[in-house]
N, C-alpha and C positions, 0 to 999 in steps of 0.2 A: 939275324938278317932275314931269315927265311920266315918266320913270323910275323915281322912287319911286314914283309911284301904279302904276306898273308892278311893281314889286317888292313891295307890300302886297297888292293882287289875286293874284298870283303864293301867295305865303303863307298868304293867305286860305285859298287853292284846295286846298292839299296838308294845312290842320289835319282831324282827325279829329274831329270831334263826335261823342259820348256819343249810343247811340240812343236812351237814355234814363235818368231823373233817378230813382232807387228812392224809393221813398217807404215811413213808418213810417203805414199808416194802419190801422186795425183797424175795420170794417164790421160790425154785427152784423145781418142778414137778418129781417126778419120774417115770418111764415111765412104765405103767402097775399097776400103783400102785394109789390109790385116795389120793386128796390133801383133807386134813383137816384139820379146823380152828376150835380152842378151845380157851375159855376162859370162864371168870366171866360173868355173865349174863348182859344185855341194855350194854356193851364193845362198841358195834359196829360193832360185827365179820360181817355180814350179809351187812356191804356199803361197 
């Protein structure tokens, strides 16, 4: 058992994670006015 959890963290350690998730979002700005991005928290609002 203690080898295989050794062999899963091992795996874990070497995958490459996405720095980030593209998104189709279209924003329209209103002028004089601040754009803000809300959501659930770790979303992604901030990439």
């Amino acid at each position: 058992m203690i080898e295989l959890l050794k062999e899963l963290i091992l795996d874990f350690m070497e995958y490459k994670f996405p720095a980030s998730i593209p998104r189709q979002v279209e924003i329209t700005p209103v002028p004089g006015k601040p754009t803000i991005c809300r959501g659930v928290r770790r979303s992604g609002k901030s990439t």
